[in-house]
N, C-alpha and C positions, 0 to 999 in steps of 0.2 A: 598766586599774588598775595604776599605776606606783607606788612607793618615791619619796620625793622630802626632799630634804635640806634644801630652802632654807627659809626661813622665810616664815611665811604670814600675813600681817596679821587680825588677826578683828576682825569690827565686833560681834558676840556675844559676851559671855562667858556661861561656862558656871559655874553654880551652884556652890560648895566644899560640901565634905559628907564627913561620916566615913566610913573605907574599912572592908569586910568582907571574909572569904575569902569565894573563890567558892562553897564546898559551903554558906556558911550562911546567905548572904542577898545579893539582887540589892545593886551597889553604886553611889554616886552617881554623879554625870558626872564626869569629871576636872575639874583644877582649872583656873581663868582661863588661855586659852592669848593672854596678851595683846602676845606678839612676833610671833605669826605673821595652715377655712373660718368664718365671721362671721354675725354679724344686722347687715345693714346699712341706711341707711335714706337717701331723698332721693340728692342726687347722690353721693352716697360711693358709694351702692347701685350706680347704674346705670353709673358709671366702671369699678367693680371686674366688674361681670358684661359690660359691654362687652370687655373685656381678655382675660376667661380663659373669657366663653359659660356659666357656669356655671347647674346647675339651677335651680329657686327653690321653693319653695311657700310657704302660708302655715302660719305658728305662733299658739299662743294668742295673744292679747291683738294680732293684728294685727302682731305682728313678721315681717318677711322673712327669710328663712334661706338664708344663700348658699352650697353647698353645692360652689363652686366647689375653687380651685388655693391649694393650698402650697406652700411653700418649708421643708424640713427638714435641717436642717444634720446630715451624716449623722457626723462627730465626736462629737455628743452624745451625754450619758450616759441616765441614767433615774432617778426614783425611785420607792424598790420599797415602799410602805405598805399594812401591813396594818388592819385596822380598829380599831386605837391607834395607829398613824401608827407604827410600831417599826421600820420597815425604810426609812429614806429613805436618796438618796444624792445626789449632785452632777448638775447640770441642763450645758447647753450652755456651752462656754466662751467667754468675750466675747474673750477673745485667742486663740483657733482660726483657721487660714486662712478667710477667705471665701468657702467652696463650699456649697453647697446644694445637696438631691435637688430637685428640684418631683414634686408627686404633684394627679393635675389632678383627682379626686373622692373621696368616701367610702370607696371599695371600696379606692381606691388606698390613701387611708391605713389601713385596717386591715389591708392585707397588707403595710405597713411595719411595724405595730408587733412581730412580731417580733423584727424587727431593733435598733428602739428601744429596747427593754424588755430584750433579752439574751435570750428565751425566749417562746417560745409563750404568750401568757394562755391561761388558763384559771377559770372561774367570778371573772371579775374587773373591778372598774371602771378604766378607763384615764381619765384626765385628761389633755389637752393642756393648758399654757400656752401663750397668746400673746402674741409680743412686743409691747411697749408703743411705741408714737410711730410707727406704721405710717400712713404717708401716705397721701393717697387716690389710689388706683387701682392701689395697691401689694399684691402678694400678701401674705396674713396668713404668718407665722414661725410657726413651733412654737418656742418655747423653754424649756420644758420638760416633762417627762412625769413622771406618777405612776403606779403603779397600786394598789391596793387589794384585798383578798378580800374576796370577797363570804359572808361566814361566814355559814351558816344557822342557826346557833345565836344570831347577835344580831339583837336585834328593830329594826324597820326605823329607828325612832326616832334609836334609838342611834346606828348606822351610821351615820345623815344628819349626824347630831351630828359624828361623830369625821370625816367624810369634810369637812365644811366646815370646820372648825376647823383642817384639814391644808392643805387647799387653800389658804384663805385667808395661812395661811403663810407658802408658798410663793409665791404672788402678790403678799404684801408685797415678798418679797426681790426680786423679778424688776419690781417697780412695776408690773405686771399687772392688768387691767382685764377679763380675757376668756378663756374656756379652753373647751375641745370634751370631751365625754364620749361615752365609747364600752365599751358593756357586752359582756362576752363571758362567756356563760352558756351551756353544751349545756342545761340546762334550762327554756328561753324554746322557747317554742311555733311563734314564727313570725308574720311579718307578716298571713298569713289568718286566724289563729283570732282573732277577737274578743275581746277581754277576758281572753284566756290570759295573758298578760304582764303583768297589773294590778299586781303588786309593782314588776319593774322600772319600769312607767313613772310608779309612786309616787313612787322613788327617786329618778328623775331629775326629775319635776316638784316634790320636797320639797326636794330640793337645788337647784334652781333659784331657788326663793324663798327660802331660805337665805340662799345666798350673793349675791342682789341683795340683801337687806338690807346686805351689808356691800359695795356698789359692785363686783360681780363677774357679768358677763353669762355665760349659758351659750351660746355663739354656735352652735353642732348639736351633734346628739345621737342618738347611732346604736348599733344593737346586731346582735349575728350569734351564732349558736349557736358558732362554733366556725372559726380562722382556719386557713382552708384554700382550696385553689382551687375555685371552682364555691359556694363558701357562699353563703347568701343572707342580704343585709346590710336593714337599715331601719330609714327615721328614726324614733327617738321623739316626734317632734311629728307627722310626719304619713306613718302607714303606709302610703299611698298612693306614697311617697316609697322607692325600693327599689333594690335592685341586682345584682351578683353580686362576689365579692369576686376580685381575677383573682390568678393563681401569687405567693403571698410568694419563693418564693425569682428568682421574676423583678423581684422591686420594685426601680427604680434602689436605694433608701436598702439594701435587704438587699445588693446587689454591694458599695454601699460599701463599707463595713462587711465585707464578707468580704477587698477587696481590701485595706483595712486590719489584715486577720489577727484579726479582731475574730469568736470563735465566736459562734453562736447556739445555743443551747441549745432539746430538742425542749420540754423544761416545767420546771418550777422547781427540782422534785426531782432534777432532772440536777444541777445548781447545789451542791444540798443536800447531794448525795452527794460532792461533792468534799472536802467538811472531815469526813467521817465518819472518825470514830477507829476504826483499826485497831488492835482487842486485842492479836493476835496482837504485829506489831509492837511494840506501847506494853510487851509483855509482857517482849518482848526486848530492848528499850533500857532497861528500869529493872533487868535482870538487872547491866548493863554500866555504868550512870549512877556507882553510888556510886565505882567506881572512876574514872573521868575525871574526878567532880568532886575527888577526892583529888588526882589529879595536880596539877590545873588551883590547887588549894589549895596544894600545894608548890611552884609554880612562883611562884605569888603572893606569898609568903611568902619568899621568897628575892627576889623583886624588890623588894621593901619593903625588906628587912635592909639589898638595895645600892644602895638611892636607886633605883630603875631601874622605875619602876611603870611608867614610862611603854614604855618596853621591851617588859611583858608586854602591856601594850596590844596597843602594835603588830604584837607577834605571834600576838595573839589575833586580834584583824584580819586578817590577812593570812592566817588560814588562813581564817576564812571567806570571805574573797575567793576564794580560790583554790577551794574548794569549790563556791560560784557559778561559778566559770571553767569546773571540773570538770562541772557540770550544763548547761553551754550547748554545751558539746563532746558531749552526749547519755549522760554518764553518771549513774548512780542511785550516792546513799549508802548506804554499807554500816552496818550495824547500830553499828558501833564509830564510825565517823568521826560520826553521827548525836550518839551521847553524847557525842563532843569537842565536836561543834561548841554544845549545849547550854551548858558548860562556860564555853566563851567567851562564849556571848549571855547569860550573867550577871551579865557582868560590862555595867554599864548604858552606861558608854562606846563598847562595842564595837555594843551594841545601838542606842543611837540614833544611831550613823553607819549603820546598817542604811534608816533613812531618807533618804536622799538616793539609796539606788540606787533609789528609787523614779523617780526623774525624770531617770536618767541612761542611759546606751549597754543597760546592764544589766541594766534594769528587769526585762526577759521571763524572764532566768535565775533572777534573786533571786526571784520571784515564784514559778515553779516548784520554787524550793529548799523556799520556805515550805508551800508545799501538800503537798510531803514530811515536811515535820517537822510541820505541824497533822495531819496522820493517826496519826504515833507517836507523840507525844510527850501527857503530860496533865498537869492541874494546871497548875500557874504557869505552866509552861515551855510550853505547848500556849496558855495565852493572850497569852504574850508573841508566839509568831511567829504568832497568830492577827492579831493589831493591827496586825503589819506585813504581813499578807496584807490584811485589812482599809484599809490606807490607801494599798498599791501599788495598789488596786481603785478607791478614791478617787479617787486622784489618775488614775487613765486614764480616769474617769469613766463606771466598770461602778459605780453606783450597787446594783442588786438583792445584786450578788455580794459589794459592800462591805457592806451590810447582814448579807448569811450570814456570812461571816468574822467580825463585830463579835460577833454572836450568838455565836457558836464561844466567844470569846474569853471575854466574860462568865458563858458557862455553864461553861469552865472555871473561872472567878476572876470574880465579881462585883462584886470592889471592885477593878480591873484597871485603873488610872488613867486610862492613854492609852486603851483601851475607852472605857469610859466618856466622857471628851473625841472620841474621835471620833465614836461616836455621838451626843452630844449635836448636835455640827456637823452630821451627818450630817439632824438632827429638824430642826434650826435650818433648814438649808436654805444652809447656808454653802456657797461654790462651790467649786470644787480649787483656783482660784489661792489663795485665803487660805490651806490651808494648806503652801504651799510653806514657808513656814516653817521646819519640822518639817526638810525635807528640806537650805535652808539650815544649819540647827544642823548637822545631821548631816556635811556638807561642811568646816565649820568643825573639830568634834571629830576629823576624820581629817586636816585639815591642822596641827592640832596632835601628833599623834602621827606624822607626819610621810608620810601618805598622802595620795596623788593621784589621785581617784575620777575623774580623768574630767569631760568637758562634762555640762550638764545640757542635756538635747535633747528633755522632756518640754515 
């Protein structure tokens, strides 16, 4: 992240809007910088089980269930929906390199989805997508994942309700014709006991005629107390149909994904705990805040008197650069530098160039900066770097995590705009390249104040 003098073409302009000091209200953007496995059936059938050997048995109504090999593009995110669809996130990216796991049966893929989902399910429905225009004799894609709680407080009805209506969705977006369900409940009985499971296989056989009403096949459908090695997996159409689920942390898709630096988390609440607000902390930055924001007011205020907004800008910026710099080198903010840096991310300008280090060299540092400041900071200021913890999560396509961060954000501020707007994309089903956007603007706003963030390498 370099200082840069020249002038920078924008194909964006940014919005004019009245300016305020920093202690008393976020302020606009600057002004125009305008110098610078399947049901398969007949020969598709016997092509694809020729290919990959795969198991078979039969399902209601005489359908085949192929229970064979996928193909999982281990880049991909997840989306994380609870049973009002409130936690989604960004699916596979269609401009990702072209690699893929293969995982050759059931067991295989339930000891992936760890890796997929970010964390361990638990009492949860998992939905695959699959990709759409799959040739015959071609392995099925996963192209997207969801997963869902299985809250016992709603009644089954409901559930099937809110799980189709989500699904379907997302299957719009992706022009999806076909998805796999896989139930992970420690309180399912087990392939042997007869009739123990009769809620889960409600579930999946109500959701099945659901979602074929609206042209959506469930191509298998499998469930396991609990993902671990040695668990015993089985299909929902025909418990005859069984297996053992073999080590998640040996799954190729889990190596990916770790050699991509990509954690897995043991369960969700690991996740959850990372945006938990620190009293303590929050206690001793608001001892400290009112003075910084004063500074940061005189300093303001003096760049206006000399024409020179843009000035304070830039050196609003450039300290929190340097403090991202500061946290990749492996240091922690101190309680003071914590309330400068508030101070600056006030000011709105400063703040939505904060987006574009999402997709640049930086990414990892700024991300971690913010998971610092959503611990101390609350109110406004705890939902502003909530949104930006939220959409560096987006845009890497940690779908569950962007969901907690958005949450974060609106429980500090409910009317929290960019919140709000990202979740909404988030429900929509909108993918991370749409909103590069956000992180173009943000590139543009710092080459108007005359900074140089760097390649975008996301």
């Amino acid at each position: 992240m370099t200082t840069s003098t020249e002038p920078h073409d924008s194909a964006a302009d940014h919005a004019a809007g009245s300016l305020a000091s920093p202690g008393l209200a976020p302020m606009t953007s600057p002004r125009a910088c305008r110098h610078v496995a399947r049901r398969v059936a007949g020969q598709r059938g016997a092509a694809h089980a020729a290919a990959s050997e795969p198991r078979t048995a039969e399902v209601p109504e005489g359908r085949a269930l192929d229970t064979g090999a996928f193909d999982i593009e281990p880049r991909a995110g997840a989306l994380d929906a609870r049973t009002i669809c409130g936690e989604n996130g960004p699916r596979y990216r269609r401009n990702d390199p072209p690699r893929s796991a293969h995982v050759g049966d059931p067991g295989e893929l339930i000891a992936a989805l760890p890796a997929l989902v970010g964390f361990a399910p638990q009492r949860s429905l998992v939905v695959a997508v699959l990709r759409a225009g799959v040739t015959h004799g071609e392995r099925p894609v996963i192209e997207a994942l969801a997963r869902f709680d299985l809250a016992p407080e709603t009644r089954r009805r409901a559930r099937v309700s809110m799980f189709t209506a989500c699904i379907a969705q997302i299957c719009a977006v992706e022009q999806a014709a076909e998805v796999l369900v896989i139930v992970v409940d420690d309180r399912l009985s087990g392939p042997s006991v007869v009739d123990a499971d009769a809620d889960a296989d409600a579930l999946v056989a109500s959701l099945d005629k659901r979602l074929g009403r609206r042209g959506i096949e469930i191509g298998g459908g499998w469930a396991v107390r609990g993902i671990e090695a040695g668990a015993r997996w089985w299909s929902l159409f025909d418990r005859e149909q069984r297996g053992e689920v073999p080590d998640p942390t040996a799954s190729p898709v889990t190596l990916a994904h770790v050699l991509e630096g990509r954690p897995i988390r043991r369960s969700r609440a690991e996740l959850t705990a990372l945006v938990e607000a620190d009293t303590v902390r929050q206690g001793e930055v608001a001892v400290l805040l009112p003075a910084a924001l004063a500074m940061a007011r005189d300093r303001f205020t003096r760049a206006v008197t000399h024409g020179d907004l843009d000035g304070y800008r830039r050196n609003a910026l450039e300290f929190v650069l340097w403090q991202i710099a500061h946290v990749e080198s492996g240091a922690v903010p101190t309680v003071p530098e914590i309330a400068e840096l508030v101070a600056a991310l006030r000011d709105r300008a400063v703040r939505d160039t904060m987006f574009a280090l999402a997709v640049g060299d930086h990414a990892a540092a700024a991300e971690s900066l913010w998971l610092t400041l959503v611990r101390a900071l609350s109110g406004p200021d705890r939902a502003e770097v909530a949104a930006l913890l939220g959409y560096s999560a987006y845009i890497r396509g940690d779908g569950p995590f962007a969901g907690i961060a958005l949450d974060a954000a609106l429980l500090a501020d409910p009317f929290h705009p960019m919140a709000i707007l990202l979740e909404t994309s988030l429900r929509a089903g909108m993918r991370p390249e749409a909103l590069r956007r956000l992180a173009r603007s943000g590139y543009d706003t710092a080459a108007c104040l005359g900074i140089e963030l760097g390649p975008a390498v996301r």
